[in-house]
C-alpha beads as a LAMMPS data file, in Angstrom:
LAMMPS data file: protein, C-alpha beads

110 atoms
109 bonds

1 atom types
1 bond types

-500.0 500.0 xlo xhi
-500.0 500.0 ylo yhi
-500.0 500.0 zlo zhi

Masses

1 110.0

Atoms # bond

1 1 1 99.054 -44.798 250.099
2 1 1 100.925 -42.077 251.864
3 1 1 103.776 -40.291 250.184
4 1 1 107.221 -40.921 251.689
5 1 1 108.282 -37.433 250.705
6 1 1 105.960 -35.604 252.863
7 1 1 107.193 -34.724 256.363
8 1 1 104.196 -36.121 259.147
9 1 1 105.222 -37.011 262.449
10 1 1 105.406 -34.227 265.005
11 1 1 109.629 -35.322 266.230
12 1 1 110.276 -34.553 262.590
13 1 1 109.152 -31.029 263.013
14 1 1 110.954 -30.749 266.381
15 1 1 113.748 -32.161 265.108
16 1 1 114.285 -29.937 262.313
17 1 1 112.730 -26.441 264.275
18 1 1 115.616 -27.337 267.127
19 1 1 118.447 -28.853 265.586
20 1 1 118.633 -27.557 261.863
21 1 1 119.207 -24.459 260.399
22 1 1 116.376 -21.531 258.472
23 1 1 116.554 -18.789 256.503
24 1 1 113.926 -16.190 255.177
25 1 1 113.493 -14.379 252.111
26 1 1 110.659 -12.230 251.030
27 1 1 107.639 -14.323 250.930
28 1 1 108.892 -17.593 252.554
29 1 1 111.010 -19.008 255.528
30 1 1 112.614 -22.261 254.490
31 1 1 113.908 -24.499 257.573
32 1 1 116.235 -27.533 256.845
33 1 1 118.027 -30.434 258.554
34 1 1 120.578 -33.183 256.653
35 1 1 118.875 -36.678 256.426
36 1 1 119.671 -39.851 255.522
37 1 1 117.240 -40.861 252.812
38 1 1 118.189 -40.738 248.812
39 1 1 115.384 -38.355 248.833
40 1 1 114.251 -34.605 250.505
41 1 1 111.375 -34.816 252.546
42 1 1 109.005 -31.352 252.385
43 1 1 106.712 -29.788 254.312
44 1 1 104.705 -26.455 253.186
45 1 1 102.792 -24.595 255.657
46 1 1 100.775 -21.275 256.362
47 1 1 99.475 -20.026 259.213
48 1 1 96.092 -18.173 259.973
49 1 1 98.470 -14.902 259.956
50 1 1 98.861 -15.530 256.606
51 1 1 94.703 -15.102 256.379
52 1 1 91.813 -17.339 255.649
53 1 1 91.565 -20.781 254.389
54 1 1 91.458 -19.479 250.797
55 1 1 94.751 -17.824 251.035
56 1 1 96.400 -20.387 253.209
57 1 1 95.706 -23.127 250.410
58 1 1 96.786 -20.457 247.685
59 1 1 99.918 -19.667 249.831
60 1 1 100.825 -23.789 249.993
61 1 1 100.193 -24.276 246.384
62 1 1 102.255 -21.918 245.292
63 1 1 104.715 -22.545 247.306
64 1 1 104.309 -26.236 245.728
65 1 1 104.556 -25.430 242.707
66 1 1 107.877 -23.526 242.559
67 1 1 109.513 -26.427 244.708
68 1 1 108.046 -28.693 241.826
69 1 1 109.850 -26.801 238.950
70 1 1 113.269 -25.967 241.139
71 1 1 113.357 -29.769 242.481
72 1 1 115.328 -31.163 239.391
73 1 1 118.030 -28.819 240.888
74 1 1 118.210 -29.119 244.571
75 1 1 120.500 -31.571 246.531
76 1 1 119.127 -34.393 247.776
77 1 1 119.253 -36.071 251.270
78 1 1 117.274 -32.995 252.923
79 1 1 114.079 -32.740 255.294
80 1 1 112.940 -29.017 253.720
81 1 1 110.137 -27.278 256.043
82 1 1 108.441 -23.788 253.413
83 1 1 106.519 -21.860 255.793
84 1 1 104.455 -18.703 253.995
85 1 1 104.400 -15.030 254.833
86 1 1 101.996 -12.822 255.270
87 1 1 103.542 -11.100 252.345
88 1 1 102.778 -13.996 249.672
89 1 1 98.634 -12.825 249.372
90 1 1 98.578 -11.869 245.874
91 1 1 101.589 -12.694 244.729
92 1 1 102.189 -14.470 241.668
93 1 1 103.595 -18.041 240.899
94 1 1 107.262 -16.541 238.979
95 1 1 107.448 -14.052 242.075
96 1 1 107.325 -17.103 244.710
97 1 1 109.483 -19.544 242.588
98 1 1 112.265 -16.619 242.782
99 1 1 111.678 -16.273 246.664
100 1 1 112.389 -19.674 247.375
101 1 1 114.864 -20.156 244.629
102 1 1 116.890 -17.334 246.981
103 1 1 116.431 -18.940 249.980
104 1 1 117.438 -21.697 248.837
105 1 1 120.780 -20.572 247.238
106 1 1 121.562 -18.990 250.879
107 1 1 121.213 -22.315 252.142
108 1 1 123.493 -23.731 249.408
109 1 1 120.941 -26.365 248.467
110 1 1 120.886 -25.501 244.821

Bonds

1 1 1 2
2 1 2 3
3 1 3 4
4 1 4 5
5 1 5 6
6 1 6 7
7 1 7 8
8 1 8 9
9 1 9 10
10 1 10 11
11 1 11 12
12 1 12 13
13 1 13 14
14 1 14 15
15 1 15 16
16 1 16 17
17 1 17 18
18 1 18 19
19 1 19 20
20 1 20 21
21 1 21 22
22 1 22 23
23 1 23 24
24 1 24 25
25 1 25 26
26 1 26 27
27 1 27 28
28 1 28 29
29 1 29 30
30 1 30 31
31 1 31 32
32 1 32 33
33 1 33 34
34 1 34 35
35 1 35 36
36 1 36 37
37 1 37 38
38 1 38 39
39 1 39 40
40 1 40 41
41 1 41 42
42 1 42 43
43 1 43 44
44 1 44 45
45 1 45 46
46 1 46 47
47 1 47 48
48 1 48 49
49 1 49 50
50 1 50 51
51 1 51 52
52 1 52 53
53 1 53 54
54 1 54 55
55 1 55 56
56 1 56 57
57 1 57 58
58 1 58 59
59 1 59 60
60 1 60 61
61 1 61 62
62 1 62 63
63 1 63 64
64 1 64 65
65 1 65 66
66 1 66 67
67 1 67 68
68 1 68 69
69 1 69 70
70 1 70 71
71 1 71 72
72 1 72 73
73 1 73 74
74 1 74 75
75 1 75 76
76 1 76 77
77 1 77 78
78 1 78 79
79 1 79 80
80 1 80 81
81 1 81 82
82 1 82 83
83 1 83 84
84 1 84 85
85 1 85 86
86 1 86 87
87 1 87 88
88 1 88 89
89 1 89 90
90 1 90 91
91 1 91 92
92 1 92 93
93 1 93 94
94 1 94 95
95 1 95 96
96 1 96 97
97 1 97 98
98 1 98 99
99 1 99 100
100 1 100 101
101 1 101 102
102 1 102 103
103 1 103 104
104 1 104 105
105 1 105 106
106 1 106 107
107 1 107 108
108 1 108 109
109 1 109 110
């Protein structure tokens, strides 16, 4: 069964790239729209600038990870796209968690 929380359809991403709002921090961009579900919907994504498949998985389970521990504290009612830099290869978990954590807090959604 497919998670509702996970952002799939293509007008989702077009919605949120056109209408909603982004900011960047050091190893992530974050872009977000208002929805109007009891629940945030997520995306996580790395391109091939970020590198190979190896560090493009790394890159989105990192980036999962930190969401997973900061989620108790975000608002709710958001569709959240976390697209990786370049700049996340070798980078630890507590160094990601903090990057998104900032980006976040520019965004006011924690």
């Amino acid at each position: 069964m497919l998670d509702k929380e996970v952002l799939r359809k293509k007008q989702d991403f077009s919605a949120i790239y056109k209408k909603g709002a982004s900011v960047g921090s050091k190893f992530v961009v974050v872009f977000f729209i208002k929805n109007n579900y009891g629940y945030n919907r997520k995306a996580f994504l790395a391109s091939k600038k970020v590198g190979n498949s190896v560090k493009r998985n790394r890159a989105r389970r990192l980036m999962k990870e930190s969401y997973r521990e900061l989620s108790s504290r975000i608002k709710i009612g958001y569709d959240l796209i976390f697209i990786a830099r370049n700049t996340i290869n070798g980078q630890k978990e507590a160094d990601v968690k903090k990057s998104i954590e900032a980006a976040l807090k520019k965004l006011k959604l924690i």
